[in-house]
C-alpha positions as CSV (number, residue, x, y, z in Angstrom):
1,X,0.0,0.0,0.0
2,X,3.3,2.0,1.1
3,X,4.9,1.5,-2.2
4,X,1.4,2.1,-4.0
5,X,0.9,5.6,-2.4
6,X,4.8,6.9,-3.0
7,X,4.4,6.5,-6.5
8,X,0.6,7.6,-6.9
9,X,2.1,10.8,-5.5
10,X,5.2,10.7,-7.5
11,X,2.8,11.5,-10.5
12,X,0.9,14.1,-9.3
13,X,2.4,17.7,-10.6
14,X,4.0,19.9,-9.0
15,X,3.7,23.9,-9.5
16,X,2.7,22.6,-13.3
17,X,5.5,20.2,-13.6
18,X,5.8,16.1,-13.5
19,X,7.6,14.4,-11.1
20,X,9.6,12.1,-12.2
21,X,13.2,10.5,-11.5
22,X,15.7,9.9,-14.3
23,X,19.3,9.0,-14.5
24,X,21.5,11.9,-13.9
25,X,23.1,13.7,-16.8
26,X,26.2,12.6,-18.6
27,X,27.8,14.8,-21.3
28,X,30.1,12.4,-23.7
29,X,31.8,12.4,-27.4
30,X,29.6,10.8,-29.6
31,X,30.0,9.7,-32.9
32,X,27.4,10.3,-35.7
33,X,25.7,6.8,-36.8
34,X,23.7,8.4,-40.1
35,X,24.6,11.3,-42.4
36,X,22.0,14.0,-42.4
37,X,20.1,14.3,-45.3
38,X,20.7,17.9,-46.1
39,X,24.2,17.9,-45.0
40,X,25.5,20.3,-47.5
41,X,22.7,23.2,-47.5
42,X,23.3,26.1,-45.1
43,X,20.5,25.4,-41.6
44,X,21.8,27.9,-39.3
45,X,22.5,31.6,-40.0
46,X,24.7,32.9,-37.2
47,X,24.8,37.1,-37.0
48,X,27.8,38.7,-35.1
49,X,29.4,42.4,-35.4
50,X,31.9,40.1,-37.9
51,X,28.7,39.7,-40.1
52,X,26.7,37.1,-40.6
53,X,27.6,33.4,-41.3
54,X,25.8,29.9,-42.0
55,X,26.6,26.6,-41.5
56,X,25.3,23.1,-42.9
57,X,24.9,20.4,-40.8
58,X,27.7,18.8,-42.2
59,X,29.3,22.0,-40.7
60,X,27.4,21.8,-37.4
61,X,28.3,18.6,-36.4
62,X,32.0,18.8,-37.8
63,X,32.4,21.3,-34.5
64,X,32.4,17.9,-32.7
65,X,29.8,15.6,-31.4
66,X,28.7,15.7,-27.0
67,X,26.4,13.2,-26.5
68,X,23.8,13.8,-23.2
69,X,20.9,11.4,-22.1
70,X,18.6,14.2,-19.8
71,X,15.1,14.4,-18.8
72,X,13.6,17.0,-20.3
73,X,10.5,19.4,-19.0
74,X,8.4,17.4,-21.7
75,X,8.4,13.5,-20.8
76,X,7.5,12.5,-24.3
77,X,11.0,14.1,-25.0
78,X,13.4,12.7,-22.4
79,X,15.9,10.9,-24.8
80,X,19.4,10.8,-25.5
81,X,20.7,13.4,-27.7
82,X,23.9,14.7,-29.7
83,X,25.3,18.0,-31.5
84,X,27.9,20.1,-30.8
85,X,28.9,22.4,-27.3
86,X,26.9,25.6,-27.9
87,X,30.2,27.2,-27.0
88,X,32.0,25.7,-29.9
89,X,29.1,26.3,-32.2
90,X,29.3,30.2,-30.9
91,X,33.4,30.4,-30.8
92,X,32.7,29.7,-34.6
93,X,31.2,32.4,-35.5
94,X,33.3,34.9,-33.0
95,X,30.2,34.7,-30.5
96,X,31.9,32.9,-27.6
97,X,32.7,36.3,-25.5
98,X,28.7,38.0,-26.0
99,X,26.9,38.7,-23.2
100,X,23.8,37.1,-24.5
101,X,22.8,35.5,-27.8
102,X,19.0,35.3,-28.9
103,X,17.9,31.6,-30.6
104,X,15.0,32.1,-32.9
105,X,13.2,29.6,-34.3
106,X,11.3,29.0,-37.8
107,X,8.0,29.4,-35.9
108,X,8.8,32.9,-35.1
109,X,9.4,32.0,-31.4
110,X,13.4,33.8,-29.8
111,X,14.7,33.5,-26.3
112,X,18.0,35.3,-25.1
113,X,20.2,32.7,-23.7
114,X,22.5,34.6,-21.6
115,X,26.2,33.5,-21.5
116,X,26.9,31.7,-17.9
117,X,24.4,29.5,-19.1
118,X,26.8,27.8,-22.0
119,X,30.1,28.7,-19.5
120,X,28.5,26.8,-16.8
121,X,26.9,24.4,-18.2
122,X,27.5,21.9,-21.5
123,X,24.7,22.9,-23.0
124,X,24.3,21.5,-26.4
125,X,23.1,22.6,-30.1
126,X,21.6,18.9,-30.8
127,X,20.9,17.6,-34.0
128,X,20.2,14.2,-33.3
129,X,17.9,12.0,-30.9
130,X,18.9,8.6,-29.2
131,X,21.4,8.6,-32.3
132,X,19.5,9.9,-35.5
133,X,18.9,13.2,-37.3
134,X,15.6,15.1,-35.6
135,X,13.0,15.8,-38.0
136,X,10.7,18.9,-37.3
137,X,8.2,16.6,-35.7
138,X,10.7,15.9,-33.3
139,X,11.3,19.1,-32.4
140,X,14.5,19.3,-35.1
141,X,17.0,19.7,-36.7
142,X,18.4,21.8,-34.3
143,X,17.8,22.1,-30.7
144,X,19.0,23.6,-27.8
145,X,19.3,21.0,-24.8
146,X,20.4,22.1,-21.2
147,X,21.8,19.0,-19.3
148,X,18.9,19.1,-16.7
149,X,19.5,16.1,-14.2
150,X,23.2,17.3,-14.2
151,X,22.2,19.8,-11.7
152,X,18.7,20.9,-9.5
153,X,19.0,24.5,-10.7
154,X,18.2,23.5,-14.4
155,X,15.0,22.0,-13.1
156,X,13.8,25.8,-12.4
157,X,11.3,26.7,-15.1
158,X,13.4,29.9,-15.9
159,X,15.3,27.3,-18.2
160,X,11.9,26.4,-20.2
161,X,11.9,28.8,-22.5
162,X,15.5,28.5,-23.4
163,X,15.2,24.8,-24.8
164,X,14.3,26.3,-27.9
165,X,13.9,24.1,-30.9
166,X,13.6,24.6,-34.9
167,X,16.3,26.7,-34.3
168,X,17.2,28.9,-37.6
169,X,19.4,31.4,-36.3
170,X,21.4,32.7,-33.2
171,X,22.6,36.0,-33.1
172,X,24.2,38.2,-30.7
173,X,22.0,40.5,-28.1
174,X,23.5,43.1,-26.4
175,X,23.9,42.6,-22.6
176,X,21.2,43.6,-19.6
């Protein structure tokens, strides 16, 4: 009845959120298993004061693959994913040192990411889930993923917004 009652209550939400337990975050090298099928064609436009720049995916994942299996805030979602450091996607286009960036996505959506969150954290530009290229049902190609169960702090819904996906461009903002 004990055992019954814990997990009952482990399902109910909490302040609008699921409670659930998953294994804790590790970020890893991962190797690519499938080529993406637009490899070649320029998905992400980076803007900096050098200009503006885009890169394929080819490009994208040729800044080196981290691998993280996280929960996410959407169940459905909790996976395994891989793409590149943020950092190293942003130190590509001369964007490391910004105070801020804004992701904005094909829908229209943005959200300013400031920069302690990709200096303290390995958050990642994914392109692939549990080890194949996202489609746009899956929230892809590109997607921001925060490492969540590697710390309690990224459990706090101010992080929500900033797992932006259909990512099109990231540009730099200027600091607050």
């Amino acid at each position: 009845m004990f055992v019954r009652l814990a997990l009952a209550l482990s399902l109910f939400p909490v302040s609008g959120w699921v409670v659930a337990s998953a294994p804790a975050a590790e970020v890893r090298p991962a190797r690519p298993s499938v080529a993406p099928a637009s490899a070649a064609r320029p998905l992400l436009t980076l803007k900096g004061a050098a200009g503006v720049a885009g890169l394929s995916m080819a490009q994208i994942e040729a800044l080196g693959m981290r691998e993280v299996r996280t929960g996410t805030f959407w169940p459905e979602d909790d996976g395994s994913y891989a793409g590149p450091l943020l950092a190293d996607v942003l130190k590509q286009a001369g964007l490391e040192r910004v105070e801020a960036i804004r992701v904005r996505a094909r829908d229209g959506f943005s959200q300013r990411i400031p920069r302690q969150d990709w200096e303290r954290w390995p958050v990642i530009l994914a392109t692939r889930r549990d080890g194949q290229p996202m489609t746009p049902r899956q929230k892809g190609p590109l997607r921001i993923i925060y490492p969540r169960d590697l710390a309690p702090e990224l459990s706090d819904s101010v992080y929500r917004l900033r797992w932006v996906w259909l990512i099109d461009a990231i540009e730099a903002e200027p600091g607050k």
